[in-house]
C-alpha positions in Angstrom: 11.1 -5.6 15.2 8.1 -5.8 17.8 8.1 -7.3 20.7 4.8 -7.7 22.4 4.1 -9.3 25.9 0.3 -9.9 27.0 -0.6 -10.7 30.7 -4.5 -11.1 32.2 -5.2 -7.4 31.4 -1.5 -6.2 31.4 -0.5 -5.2 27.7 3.7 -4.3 27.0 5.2 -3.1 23.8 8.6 -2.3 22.6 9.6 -1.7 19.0 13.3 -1.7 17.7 14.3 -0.5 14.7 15.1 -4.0 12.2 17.8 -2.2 10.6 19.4 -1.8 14.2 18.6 -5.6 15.6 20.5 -7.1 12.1 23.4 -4.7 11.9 26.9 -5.0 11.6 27.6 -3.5 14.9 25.0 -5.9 16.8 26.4 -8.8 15.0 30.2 -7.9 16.1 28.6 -7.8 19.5 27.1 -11.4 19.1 30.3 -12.8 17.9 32.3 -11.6 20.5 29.7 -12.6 23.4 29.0 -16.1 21.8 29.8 -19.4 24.0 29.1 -21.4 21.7 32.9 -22.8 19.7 31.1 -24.7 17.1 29.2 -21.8 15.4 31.4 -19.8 12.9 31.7 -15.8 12.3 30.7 -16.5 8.5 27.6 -18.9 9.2 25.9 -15.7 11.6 26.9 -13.9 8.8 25.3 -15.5 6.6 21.9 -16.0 8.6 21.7 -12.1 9.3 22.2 -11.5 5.6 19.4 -14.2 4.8 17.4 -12.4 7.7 17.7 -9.3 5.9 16.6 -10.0 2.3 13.9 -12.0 3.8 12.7 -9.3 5.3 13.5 -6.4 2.1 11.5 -8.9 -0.1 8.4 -10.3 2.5 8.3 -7.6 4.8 6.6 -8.0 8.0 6.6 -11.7 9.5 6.2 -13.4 12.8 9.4 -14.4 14.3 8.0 -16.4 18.0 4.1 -16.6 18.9 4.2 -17.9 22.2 1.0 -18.8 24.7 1.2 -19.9 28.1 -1.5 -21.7 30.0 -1.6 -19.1 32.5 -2.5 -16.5 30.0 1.0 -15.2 29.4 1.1 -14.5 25.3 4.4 -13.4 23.8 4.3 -12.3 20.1 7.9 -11.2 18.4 7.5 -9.9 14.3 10.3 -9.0 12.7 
């Protein structure tokens, strides 16, 4: 995962591993810090799974592509 952050001339980068961001220990983390009641253990299960094989079979592919009108640019690929 890439997260990339672009301000007037002001450029910042940081790169996590995938594998780390959609793990088992990250999700546990999720669960447990999650406010929301009406979201179940087995559905964001189930999306980080999907998440996964999406990513094992397409590889690369833009997550958020965000610009501001004053310039700010955001760019997440996962």
């Amino acid at each position: 995962m890439r997260i990339r952050i672009e301000e007037n001339e002001r450029k910042f980068s940081i790169i996590l591993p995938t594998r780390i961001v959609l793990s088992k220990p990250v999700l546990k983390f999720i669960l447990r810090s999650k406010k929301e009641e009406n979201i179940s253990a087995e559905a964001v299960c189930e999306v980080y799974a999907e998440l996964r094989r999406f990513k094992k079979k397409h590889g690369a592919w833009e997550f958020v592509n965000f610009q501001s009108a004053d310039g700010l640019k955001v760019n997440v690929t996962v």
